[in-house]
Structure formats: C-alpha cells, structure tokens
C-alpha positions as CSV (number, residue, x, y, z in Angstrom):
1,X,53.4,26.4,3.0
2,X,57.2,26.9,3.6
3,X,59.3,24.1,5.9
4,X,60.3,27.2,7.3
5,X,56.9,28.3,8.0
6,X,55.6,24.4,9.6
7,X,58.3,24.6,12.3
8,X,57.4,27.5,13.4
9,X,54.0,26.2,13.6
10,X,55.0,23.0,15.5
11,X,57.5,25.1,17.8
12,X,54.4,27.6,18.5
13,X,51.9,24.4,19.1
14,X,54.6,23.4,21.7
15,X,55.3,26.4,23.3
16,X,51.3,26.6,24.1
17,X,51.3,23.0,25.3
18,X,54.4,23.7,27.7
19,X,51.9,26.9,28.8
20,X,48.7,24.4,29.3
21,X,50.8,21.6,31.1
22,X,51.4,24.5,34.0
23,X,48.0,25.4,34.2
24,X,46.3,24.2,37.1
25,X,42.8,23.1,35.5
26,X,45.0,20.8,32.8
27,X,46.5,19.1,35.8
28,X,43.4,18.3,37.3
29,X,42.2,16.4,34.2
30,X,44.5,13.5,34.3
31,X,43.4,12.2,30.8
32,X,43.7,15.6,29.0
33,X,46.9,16.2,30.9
34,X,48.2,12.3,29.9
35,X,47.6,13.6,26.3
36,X,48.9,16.8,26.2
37,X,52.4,16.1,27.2
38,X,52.7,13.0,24.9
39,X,51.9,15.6,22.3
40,X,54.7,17.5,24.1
41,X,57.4,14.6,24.1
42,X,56.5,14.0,19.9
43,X,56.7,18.0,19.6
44,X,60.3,18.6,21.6
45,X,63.0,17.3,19.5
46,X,61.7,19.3,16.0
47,X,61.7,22.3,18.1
48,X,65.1,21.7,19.8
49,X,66.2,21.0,16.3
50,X,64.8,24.0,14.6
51,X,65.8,26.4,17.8
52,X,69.7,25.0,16.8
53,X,68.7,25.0,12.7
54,X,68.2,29.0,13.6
55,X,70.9,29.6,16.0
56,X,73.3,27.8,13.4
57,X,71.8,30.1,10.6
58,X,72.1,33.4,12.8
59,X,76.0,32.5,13.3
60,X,76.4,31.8,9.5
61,X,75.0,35.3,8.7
62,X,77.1,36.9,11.3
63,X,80.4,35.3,10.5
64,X,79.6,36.5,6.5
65,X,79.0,40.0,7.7
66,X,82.3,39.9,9.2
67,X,83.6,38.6,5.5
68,X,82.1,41.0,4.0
69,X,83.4,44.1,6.0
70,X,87.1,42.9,5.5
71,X,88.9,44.6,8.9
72,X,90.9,42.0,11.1
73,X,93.3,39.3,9.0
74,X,92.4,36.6,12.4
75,X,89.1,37.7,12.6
76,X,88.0,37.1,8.9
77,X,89.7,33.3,9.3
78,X,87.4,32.7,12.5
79,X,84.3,34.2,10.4
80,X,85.6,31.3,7.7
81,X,86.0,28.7,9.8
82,X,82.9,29.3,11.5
83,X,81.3,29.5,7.7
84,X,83.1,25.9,7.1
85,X,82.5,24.3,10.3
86,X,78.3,25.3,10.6
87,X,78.0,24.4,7.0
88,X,79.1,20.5,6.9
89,X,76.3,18.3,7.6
90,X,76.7,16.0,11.1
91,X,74.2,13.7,10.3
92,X,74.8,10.1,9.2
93,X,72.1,7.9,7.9
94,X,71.3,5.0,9.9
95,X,69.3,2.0,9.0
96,X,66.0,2.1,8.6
97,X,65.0,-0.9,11.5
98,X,66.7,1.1,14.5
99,X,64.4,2.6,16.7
100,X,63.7,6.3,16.3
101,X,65.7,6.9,20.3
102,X,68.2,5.1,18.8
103,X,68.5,7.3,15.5
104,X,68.0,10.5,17.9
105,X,71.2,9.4,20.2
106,X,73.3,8.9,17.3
107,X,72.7,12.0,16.0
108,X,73.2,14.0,19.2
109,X,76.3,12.1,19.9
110,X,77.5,12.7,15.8
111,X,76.7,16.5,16.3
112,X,78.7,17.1,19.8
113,X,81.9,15.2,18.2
114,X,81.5,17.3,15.1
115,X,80.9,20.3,17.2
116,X,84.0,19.7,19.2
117,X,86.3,18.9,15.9
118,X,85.0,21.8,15.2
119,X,85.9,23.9,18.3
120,X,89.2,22.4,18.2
121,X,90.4,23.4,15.0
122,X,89.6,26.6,15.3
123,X,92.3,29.9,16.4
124,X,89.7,30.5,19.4
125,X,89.6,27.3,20.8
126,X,92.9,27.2,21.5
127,X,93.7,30.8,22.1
128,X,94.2,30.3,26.0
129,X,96.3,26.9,26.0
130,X,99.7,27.4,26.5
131,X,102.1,25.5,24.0
C-alpha cells in the first residue's frame, strides 16, 4: 500500500470518528466516547499534516502550469518562487528524548517562520507596501 494511500485511510478513520463523537448514542457511552476521541487526538495532527502535504502539492502543480504556459514575465517569477519556497523542507530534526508536543511545537513554529520568509521575499507580499 502507497503512503499516499494510508493517509488517506487515517484522515477517512478520522473524519468518521469526528462523525461518531457528534452522535448522540456515542455521547451517552462515556467509556466508548473516552476512547474514541483519544483515537481522535492520535489521528488529528497526520491529517492536519497531510490536508497541508496536499494543499502544498496542489500549489506546486498550479504554479508549474503557469511555467509551463509562458504569458506574464511577473507572473512566471511568482509561479517560481512559489516552486522554490513550497519545495524547501521546514522541518529540523530534534533529539530523540524531547517529548513528541515538544517536537510538534517546534515544527509548527519552524513551518510559520519559514512560511513567512517565504511570504516576504516574494513580489506579492510586498506589492501593497509603500516604499
């Protein structure tokens, strides 16, 4: 089975367990409601992750269609840079004794100042600032 094809799975599993933590007969089972949404909490991450893994591929293969249709000089540079930018790996390795939160806040924190270097060097970003 494809990695591709295994988060889909997991982001499917959680999308039912969202679905079965609303419904009313789950809520009246403490125990089975106890254990569904710790399956929820492991689950939510990996599908946050693979929902912005797909959003960052969909913007890859847009900004290439744009290469690849030539047109607009400014245009073609924001396609690149958007090529550049999604393509650079955020994450840095941390050691192996932190606690999996910890690793998980580092990495949110290491993707939004990447994102904003990103943001920031690009035409778009700083299109309406006067100079």
């Amino acid at each position: 089975m494809m990695l591709f094809d295994k988060l889909r799975q997991i982001e499917e599993r959680s999308n039912g367990i969202a679905r079965a933590l609303a419904d009313p007969a789950v809520l009246a089972q403490p125990s089975e409601y106890a254990r569904l949404r710790k399956e929820y909490a492991e689950t939510l991450e990996v599908v946050e992750r693979f929902t912005e893994y797909r959003d960052v591929l969909k913007r890859i293969g847009e900004a290439r269609l744009i290469l690849a249709e030539g047109g607009d000089r400014e245009l073609q540079e924001l396609a690149q840079a958007e090529i550049s930018c999604r393509a650079t790996p955020t994450t840095r390795r941390t050691s192996s004794s932190r606690s999996a939160r910890v690793r998980a806040a580092t990495r949110r924190r290491s993707s939004r100042r990447a994102w904003r270097a990103c943001t920031r060097n690009t035409p778009s970003a700083s299109a309406g600032k006067s100079r």
